[in-house]
Backbone as CSV, one residue per row, in Angstrom:
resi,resn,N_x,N_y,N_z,CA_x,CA_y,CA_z,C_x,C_y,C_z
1,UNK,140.664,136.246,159.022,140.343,135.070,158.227,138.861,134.730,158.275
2,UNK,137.892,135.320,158.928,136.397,135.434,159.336,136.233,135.064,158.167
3,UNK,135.269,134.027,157.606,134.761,133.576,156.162,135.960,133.370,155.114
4,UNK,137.046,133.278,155.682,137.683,132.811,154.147,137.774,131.318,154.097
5,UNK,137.003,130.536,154.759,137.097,129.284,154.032,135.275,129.071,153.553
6,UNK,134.573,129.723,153.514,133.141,130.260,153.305,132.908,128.532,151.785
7,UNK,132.232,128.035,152.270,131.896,126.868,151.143,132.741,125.716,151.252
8,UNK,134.021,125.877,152.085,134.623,124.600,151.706,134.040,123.470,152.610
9,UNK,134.340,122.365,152.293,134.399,120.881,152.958,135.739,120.443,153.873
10,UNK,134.935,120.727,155.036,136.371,120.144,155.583,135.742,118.800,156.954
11,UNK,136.942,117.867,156.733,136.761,116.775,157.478,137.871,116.955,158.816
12,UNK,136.933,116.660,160.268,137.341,116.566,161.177,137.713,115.336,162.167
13,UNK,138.585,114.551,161.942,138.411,113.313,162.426,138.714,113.957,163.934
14,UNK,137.973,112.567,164.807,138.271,113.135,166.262,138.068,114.696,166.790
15,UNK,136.384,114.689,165.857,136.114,115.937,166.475,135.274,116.507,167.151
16,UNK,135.043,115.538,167.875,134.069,115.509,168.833,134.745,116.389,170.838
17,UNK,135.660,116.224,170.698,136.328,116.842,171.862,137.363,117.226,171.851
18,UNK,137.930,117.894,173.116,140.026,118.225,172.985,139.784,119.438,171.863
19,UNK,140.749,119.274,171.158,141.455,120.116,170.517,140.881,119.393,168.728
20,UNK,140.405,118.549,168.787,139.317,117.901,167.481,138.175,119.074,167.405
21,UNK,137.820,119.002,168.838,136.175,120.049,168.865,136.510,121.288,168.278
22,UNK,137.697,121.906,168.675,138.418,123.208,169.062,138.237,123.558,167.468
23,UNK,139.294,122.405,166.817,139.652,122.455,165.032,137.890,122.506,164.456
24,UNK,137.095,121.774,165.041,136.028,121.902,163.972,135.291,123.160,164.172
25,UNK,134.882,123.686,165.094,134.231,125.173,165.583,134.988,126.101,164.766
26,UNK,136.265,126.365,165.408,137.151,127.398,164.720,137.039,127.738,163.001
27,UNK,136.975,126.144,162.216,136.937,125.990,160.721,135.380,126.915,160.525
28,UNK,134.389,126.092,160.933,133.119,126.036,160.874,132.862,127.548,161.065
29,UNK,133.072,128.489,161.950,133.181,129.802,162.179,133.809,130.605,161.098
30,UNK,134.631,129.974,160.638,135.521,130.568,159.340,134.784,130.474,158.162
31,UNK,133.808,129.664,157.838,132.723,129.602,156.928,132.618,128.045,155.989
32,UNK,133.728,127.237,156.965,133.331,126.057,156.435,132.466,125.183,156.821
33,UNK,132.223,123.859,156.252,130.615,123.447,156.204,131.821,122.257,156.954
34,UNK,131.439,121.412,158.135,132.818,120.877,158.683,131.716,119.545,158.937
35,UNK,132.602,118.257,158.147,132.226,117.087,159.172,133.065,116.596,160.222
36,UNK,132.902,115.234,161.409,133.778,115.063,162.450,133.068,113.414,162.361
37,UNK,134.339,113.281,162.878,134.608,111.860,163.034,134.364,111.452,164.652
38,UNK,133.979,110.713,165.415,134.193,109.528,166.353,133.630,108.185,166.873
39,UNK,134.190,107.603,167.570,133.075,106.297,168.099,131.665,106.810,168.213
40,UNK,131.904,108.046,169.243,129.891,108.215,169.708,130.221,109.762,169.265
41,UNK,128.553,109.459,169.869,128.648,111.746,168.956,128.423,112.303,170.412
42,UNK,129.538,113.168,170.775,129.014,114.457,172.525,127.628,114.675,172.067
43,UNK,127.479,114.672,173.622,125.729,115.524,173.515,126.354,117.244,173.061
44,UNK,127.434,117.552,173.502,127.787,119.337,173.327,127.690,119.822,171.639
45,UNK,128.435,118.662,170.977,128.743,118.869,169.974,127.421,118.268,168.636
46,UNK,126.658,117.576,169.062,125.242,117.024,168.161,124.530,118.241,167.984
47,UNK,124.367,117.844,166.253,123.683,118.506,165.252,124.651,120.062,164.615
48,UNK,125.500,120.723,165.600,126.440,121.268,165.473,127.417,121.222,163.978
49,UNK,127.644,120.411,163.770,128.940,119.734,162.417,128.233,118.547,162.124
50,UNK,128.251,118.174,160.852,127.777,116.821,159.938,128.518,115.214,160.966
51,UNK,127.788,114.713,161.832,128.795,113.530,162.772,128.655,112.530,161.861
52,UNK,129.530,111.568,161.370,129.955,110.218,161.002,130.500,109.534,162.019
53,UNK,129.623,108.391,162.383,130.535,107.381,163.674,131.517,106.885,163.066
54,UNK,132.691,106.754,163.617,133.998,105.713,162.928,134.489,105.143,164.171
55,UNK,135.252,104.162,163.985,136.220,103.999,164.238,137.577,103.501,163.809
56,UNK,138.492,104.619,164.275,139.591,104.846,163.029,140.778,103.538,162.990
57,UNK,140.731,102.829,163.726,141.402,101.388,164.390,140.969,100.609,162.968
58,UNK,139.444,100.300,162.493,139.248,99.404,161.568,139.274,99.848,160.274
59,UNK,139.965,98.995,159.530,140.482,99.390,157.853,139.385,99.997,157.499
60,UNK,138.051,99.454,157.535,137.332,100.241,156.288,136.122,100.896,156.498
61,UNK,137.085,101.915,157.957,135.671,102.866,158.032,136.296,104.284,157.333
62,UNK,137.946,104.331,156.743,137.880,105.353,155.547,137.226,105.469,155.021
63,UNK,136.967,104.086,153.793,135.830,103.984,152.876,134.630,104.380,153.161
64,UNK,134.140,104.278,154.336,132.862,104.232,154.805,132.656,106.175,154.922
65,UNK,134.025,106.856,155.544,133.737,107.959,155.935,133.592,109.054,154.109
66,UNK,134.681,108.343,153.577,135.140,108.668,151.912,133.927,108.604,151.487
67,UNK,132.792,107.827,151.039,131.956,107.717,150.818,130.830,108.536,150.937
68,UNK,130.473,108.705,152.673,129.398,109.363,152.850,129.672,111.396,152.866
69,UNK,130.859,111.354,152.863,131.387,113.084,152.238,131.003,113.182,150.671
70,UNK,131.468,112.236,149.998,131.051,112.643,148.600,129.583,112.644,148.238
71,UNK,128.715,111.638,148.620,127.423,111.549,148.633,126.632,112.947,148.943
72,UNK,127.149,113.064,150.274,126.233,114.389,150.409,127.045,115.853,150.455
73,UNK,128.108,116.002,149.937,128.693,116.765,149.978,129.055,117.248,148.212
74,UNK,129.999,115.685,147.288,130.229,115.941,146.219,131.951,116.266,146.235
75,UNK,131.932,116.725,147.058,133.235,117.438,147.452,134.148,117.543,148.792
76,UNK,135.458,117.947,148.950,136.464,117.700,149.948,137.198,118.835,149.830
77,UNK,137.826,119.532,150.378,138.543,120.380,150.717,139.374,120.555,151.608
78,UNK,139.564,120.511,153.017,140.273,120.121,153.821,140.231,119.296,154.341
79,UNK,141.368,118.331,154.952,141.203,117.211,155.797,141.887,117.583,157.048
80,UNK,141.413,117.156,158.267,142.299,117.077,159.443,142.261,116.444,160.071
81,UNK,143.941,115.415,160.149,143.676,114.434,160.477,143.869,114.473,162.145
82,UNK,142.986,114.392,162.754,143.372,114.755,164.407,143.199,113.330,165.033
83,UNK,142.289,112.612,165.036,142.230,111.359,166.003,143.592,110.690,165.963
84,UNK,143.813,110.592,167.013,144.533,110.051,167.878,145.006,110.047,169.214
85,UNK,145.854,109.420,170.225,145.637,109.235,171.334,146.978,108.297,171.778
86,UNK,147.414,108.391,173.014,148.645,108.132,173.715,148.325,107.262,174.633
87,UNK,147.762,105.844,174.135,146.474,104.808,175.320,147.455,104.021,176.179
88,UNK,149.157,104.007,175.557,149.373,102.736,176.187,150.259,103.069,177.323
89,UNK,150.527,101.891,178.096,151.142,102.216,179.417,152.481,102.500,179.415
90,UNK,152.924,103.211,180.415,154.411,103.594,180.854,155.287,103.000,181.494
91,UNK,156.306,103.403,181.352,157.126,102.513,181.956,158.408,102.189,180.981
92,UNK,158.125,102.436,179.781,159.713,101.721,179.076,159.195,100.575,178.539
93,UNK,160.571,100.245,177.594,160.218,99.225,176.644,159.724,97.681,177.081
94,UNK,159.658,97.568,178.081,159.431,95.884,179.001,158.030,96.160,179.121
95,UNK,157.440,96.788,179.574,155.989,97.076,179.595,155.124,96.933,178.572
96,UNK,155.937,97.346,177.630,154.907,97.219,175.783,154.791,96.264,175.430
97,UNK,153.310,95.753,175.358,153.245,94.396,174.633,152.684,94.528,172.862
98,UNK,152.904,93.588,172.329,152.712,93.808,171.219,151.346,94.238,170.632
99,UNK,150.388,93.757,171.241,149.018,94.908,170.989,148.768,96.768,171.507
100,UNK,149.853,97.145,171.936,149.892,98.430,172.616,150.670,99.186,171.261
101,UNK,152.004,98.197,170.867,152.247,98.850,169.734,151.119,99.005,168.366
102,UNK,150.759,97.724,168.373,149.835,97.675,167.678,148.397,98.728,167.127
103,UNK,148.087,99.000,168.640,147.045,99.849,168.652,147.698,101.328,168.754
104,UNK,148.589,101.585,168.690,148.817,103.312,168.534,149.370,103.060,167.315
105,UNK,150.050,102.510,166.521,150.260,102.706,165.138,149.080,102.812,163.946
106,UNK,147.974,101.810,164.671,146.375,101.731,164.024,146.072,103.020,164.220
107,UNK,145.918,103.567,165.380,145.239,105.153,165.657,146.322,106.217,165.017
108,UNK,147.514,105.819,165.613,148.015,107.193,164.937,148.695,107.591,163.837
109,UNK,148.813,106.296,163.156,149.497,106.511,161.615,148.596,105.806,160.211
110,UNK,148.772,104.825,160.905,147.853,103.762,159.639,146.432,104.433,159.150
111,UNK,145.806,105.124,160.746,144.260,105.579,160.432,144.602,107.074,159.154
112,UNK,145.613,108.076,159.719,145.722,108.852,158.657,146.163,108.171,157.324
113,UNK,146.929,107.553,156.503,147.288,107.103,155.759,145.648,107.060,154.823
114,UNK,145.223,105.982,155.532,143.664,105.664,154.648,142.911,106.203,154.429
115,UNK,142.843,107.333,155.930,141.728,108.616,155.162,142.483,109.365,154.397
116,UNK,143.732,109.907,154.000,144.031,110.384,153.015,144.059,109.698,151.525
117,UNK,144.427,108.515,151.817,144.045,107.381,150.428,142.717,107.626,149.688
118,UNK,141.928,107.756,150.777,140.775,107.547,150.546,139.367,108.584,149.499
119,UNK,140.190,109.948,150.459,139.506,110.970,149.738,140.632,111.646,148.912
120,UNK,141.533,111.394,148.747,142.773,112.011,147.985,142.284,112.424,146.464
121,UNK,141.917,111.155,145.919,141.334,111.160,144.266,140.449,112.522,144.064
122,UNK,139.292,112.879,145.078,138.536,113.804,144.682,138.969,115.131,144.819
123,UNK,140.239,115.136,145.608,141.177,116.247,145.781,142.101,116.673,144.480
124,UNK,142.462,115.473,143.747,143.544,115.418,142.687,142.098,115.537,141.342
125,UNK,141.077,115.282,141.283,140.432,115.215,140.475,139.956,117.207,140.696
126,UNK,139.852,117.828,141.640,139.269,119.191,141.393,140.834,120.566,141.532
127,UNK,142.214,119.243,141.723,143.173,120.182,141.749,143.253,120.841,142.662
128,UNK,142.961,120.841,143.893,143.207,121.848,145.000,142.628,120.988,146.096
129,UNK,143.334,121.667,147.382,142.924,121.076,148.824,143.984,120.877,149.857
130,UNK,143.814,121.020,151.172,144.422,121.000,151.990,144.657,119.675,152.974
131,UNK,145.719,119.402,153.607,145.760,118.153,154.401,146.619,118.787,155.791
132,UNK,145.902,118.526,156.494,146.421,118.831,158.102,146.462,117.764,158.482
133,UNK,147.738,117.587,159.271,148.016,116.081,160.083,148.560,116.504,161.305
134,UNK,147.602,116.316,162.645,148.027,116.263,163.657,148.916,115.797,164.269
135,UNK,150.354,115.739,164.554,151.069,115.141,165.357,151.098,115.616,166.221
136,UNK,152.504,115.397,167.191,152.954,115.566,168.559,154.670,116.033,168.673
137,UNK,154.798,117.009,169.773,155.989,117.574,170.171,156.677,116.295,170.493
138,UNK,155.737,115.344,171.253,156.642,113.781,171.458,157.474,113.015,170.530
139,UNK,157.219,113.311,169.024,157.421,112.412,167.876,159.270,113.141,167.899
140,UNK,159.215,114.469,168.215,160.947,115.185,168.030,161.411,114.946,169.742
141,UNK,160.770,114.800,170.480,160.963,114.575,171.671,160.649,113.557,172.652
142,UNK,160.907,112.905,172.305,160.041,111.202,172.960,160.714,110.795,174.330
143,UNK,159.494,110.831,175.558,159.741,110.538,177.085,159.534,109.228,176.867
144,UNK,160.752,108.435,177.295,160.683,106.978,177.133,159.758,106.419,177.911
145,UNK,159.634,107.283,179.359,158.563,106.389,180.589,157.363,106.192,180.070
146,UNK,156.757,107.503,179.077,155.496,107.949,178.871,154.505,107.552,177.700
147,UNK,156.198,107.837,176.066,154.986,108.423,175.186,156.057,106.975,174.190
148,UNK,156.820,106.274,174.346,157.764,104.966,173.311,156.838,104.732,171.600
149,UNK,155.480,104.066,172.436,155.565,103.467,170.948,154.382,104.571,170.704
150,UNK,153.924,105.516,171.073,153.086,106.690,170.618,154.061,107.429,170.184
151,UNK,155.149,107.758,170.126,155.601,108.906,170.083,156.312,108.547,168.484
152,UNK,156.688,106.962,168.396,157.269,106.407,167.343,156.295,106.650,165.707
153,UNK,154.716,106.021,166.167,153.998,106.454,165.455,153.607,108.169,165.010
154,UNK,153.504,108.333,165.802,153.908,109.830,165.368,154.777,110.649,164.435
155,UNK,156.199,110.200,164.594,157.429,110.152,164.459,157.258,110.016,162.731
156,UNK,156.496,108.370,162.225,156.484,108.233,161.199,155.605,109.272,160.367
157,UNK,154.375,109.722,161.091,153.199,110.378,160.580,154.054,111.648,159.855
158,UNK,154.671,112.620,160.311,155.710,113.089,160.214,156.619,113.373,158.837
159,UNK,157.292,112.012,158.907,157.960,111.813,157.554,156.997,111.639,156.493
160,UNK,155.872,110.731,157.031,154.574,110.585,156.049,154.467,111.845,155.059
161,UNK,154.031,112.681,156.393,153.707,113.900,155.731,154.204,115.148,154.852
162,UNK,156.065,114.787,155.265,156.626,115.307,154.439,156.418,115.213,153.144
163,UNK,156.863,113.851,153.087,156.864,112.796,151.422,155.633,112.749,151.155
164,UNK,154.414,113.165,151.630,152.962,113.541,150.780,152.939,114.877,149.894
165,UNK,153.114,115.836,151.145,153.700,117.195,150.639,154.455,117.617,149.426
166,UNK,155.698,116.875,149.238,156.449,116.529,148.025,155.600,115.889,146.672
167,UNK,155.116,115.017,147.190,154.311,114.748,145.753,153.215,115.115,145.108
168,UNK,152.357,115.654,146.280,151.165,116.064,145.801,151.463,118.135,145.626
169,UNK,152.024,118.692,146.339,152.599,120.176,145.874,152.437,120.625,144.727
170,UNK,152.924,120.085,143.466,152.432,120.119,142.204,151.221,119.807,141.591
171,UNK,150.206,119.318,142.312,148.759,118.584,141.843,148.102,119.987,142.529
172,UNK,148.828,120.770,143.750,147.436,121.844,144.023,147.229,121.414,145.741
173,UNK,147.613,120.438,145.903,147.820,119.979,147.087,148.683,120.376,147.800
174,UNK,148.031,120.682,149.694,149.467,121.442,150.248,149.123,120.353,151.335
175,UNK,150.231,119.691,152.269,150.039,119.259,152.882,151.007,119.561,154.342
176,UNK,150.359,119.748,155.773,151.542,120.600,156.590,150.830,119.463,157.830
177,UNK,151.786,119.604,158.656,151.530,119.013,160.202,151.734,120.089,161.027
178,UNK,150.873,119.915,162.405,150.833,120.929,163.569,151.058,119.541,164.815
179,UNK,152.094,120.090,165.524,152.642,119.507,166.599,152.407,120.064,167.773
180,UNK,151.310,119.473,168.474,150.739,120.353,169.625,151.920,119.884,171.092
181,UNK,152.098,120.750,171.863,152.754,120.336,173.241,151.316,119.655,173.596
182,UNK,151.460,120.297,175.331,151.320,119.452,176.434,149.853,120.438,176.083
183,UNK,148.724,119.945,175.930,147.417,120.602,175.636,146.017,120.243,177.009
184,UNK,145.444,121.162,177.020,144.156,121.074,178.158,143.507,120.423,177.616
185,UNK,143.111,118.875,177.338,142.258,118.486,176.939,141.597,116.908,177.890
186,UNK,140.481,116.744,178.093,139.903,115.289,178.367,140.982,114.017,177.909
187,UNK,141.496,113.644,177.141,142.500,112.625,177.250,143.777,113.098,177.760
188,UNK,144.432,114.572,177.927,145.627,114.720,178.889,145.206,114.550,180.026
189,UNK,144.363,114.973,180.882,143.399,115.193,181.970,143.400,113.220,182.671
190,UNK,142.939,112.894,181.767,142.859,111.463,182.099,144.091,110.566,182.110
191,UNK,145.289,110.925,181.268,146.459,110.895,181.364,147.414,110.823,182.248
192,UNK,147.255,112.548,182.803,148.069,112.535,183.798,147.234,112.332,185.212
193,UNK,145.925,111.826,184.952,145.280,111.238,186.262,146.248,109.193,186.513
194,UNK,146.525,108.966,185.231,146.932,107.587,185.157,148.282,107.671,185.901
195,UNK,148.758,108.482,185.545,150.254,108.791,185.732,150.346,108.730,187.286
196,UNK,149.595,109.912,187.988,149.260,109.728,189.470,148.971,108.811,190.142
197,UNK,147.847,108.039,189.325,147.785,106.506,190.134,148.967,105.546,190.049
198,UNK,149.803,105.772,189.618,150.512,104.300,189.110,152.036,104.720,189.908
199,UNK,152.385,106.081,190.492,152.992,106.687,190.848,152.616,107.033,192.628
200,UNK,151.567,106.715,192.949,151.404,107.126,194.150,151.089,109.406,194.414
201,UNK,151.441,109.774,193.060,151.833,110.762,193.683,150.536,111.984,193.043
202,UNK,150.204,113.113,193.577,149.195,113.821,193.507,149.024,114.089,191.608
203,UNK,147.668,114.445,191.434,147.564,115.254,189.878,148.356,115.970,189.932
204,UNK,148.469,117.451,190.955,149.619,118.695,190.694,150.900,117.906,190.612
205,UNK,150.821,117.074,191.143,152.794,116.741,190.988,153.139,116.192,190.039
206,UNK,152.060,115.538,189.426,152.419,114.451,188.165,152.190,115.566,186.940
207,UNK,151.227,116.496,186.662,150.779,117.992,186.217,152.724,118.353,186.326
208,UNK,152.901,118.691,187.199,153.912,119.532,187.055,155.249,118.597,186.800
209,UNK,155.026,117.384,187.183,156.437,116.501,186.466,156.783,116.305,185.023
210,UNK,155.714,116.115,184.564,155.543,116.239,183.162,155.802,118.068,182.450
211,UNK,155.401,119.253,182.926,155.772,119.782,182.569,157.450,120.430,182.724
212,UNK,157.929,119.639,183.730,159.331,119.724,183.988,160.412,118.697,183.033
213,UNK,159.391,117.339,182.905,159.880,116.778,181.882,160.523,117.212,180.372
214,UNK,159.211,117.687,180.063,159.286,118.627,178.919,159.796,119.640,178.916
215,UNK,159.750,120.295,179.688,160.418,121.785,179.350,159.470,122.691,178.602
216,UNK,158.203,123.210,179.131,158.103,124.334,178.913,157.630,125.729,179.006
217,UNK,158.672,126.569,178.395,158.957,127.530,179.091,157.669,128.475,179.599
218,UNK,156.885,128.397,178.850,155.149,129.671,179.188,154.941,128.695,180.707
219,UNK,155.448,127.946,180.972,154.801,127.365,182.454,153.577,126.525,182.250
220,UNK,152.451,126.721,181.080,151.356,125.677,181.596,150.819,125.304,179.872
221,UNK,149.944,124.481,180.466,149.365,123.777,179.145,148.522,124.418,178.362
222,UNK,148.419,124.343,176.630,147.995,125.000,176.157,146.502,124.949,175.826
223,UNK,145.680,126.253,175.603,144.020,125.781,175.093,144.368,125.286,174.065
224,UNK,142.945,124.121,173.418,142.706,123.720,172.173,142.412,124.592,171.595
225,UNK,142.080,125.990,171.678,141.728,127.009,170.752,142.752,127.426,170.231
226,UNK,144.260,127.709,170.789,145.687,127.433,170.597,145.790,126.941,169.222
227,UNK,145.455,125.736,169.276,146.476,124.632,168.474,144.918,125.046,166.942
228,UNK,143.911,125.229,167.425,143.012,125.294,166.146,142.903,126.777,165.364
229,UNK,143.480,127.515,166.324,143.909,128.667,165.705,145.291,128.890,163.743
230,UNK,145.936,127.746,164.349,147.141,127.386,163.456,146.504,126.733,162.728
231,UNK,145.830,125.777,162.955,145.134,124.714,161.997,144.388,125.943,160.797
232,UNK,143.439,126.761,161.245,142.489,127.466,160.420,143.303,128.760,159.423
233,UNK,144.286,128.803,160.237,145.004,129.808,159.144,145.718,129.047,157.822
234,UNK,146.664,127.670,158.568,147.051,126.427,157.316,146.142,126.471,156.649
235,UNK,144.595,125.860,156.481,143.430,125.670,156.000,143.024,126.840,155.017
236,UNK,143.447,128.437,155.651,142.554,129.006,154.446,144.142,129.428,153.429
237,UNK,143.460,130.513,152.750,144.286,131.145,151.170,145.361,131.471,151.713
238,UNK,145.120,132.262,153.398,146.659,132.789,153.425,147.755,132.273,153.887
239,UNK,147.432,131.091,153.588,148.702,129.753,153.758,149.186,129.206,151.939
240,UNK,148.437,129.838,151.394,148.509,129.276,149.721,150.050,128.852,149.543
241,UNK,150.877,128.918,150.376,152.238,128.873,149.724,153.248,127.973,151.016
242,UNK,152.468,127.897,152.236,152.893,126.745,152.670,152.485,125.585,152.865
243,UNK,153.510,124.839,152.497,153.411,122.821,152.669,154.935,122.385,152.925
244,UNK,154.184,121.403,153.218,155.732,120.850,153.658,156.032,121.186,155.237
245,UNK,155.353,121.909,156.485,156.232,121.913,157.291,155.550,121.493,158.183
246,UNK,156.013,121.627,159.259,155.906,120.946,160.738,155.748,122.063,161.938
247,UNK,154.483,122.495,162.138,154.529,123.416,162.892,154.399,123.227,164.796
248,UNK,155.228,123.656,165.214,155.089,123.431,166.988,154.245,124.141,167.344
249,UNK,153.490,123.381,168.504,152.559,124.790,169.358,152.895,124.033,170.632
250,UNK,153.671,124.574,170.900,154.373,123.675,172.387,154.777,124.623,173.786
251,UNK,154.607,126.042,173.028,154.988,127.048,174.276,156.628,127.408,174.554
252,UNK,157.234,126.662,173.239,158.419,126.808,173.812,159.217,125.731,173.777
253,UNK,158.434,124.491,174.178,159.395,123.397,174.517,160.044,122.430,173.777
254,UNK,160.041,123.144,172.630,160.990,122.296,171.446,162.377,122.836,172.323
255,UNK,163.411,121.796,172.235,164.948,122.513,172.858,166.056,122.691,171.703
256,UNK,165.492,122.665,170.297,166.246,123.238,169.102,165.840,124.559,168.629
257,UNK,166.874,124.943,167.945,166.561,126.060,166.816,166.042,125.096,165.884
């Protein structure tokens, strides 16, 4: 796939680290011209990919991001929607207060919704383009202690994406989700450091409770190069014919056919 996305526009929200960084390199290597989304810009990743500060929590930094792609770009081509994040605490439903729901439905559903609102028109106006929506193995598999009202938002992103897929399919539009497992990244890392504190019990044990939780079978967590590998093949021609699905990169630990 070396250069087959050679000219396109593709947007990286949350791509400044994790498996965001992973998706924008991988594209960018493939021959696309890639912007990224976050609060601040990595020193690793500056000057690297086109950075737009956002933050994806407030309504109208779509507009803001919609905007400055067409300006200096003109054009859109892929979107991926990756920011998001699993911030709130564990424990089960007594623990969740209503700003915890609040704030993972802002990050992980509502924020995609608007950036697709947003740049959609210039997609439907040139007839072609791709939409990647990051979810989670949690959204088909939800650990009540862990992932409740993250996993819910998710869950919806999901159906979202089905019923986008469906309508836009005929306009030239393909739209697919990638469902990453248990991934090596700076917010799992910090994660299951939370998990340990609140538990008394070591990183390896809380590391390995969670992967016992889950179930899965390769034994360990996956690189972000993993999950951006799938992303860049969705993204170029030789996906021309899928939309609509929901792809796992979990190692296994889906427990259906």
């Amino acid at each position: 796939m070396f250069d087959s996305l050679k000219g396109k526009v593709a947007l990286v929200t949350g791509g400044t680290k994790g498996i965001g960084k992973a998706i924008a390199d991988k594209l960018s290597a493939n021959g696309a011209l890639v912007v990224i989304t976050a609060r601040t810009e990595a020193k690793d990743t500056a000057g690297s990919h086109h950075f737009i500060a956002a933050d994806h929590t407030q309504a109208d930094s779509a507009g803001c991001i919609a905007r400055e792609i067409m300006e200096k770009y003109g054009k859109i081509d892929i979107i991926v929607n990756n920011a998001g994040a699993n911030s709130s605490p564990g424990g089960g439903f007594s623990t969740l207060e209503d700003e915890d729901w609040f704030r993972d439905w802002e990050l992980n559903f509502r924020s995609v919704v608007r950036i697709n609102k947003a740049l959609l028109p210039a997609m439907l106006e040139q007839k072609e383009g791709t939409i990647i929506n990051i979810s989670t193995g949690a959204a088909k598999q939800p650990i009540w202690e862990m992932t409740m009202s993250y996993s819910s938002a998710k869950a919806a992103l999901n159906a979202y994406s089905k019923a986008l897929a469906n309508e836009l399919g005929p306009k030239g539009i393909r739209v697919n989700t990638v469902s990453p497992g248990v991934v090596k990244t700076p917010l799992m890392h910090e994660f299951i450091e939370n998990i340990a504190q609140q538990s008394g019990a070591s990183f390896e044990d809380s590391f390995q409770n969670i992967i016992d939780t889950v179930g899965v079978p390769v034994g360990r967590m996956a690189e972000p190069e993993e999950v951006a590998n799938i992303v860049a093949f969705l993204a170029s021609s030789e996906a021309r014919y899928i939309t609509g699905t929901n792809i796992s990169v979990d190692g296994g630990a889906s427990p259906t056919v």
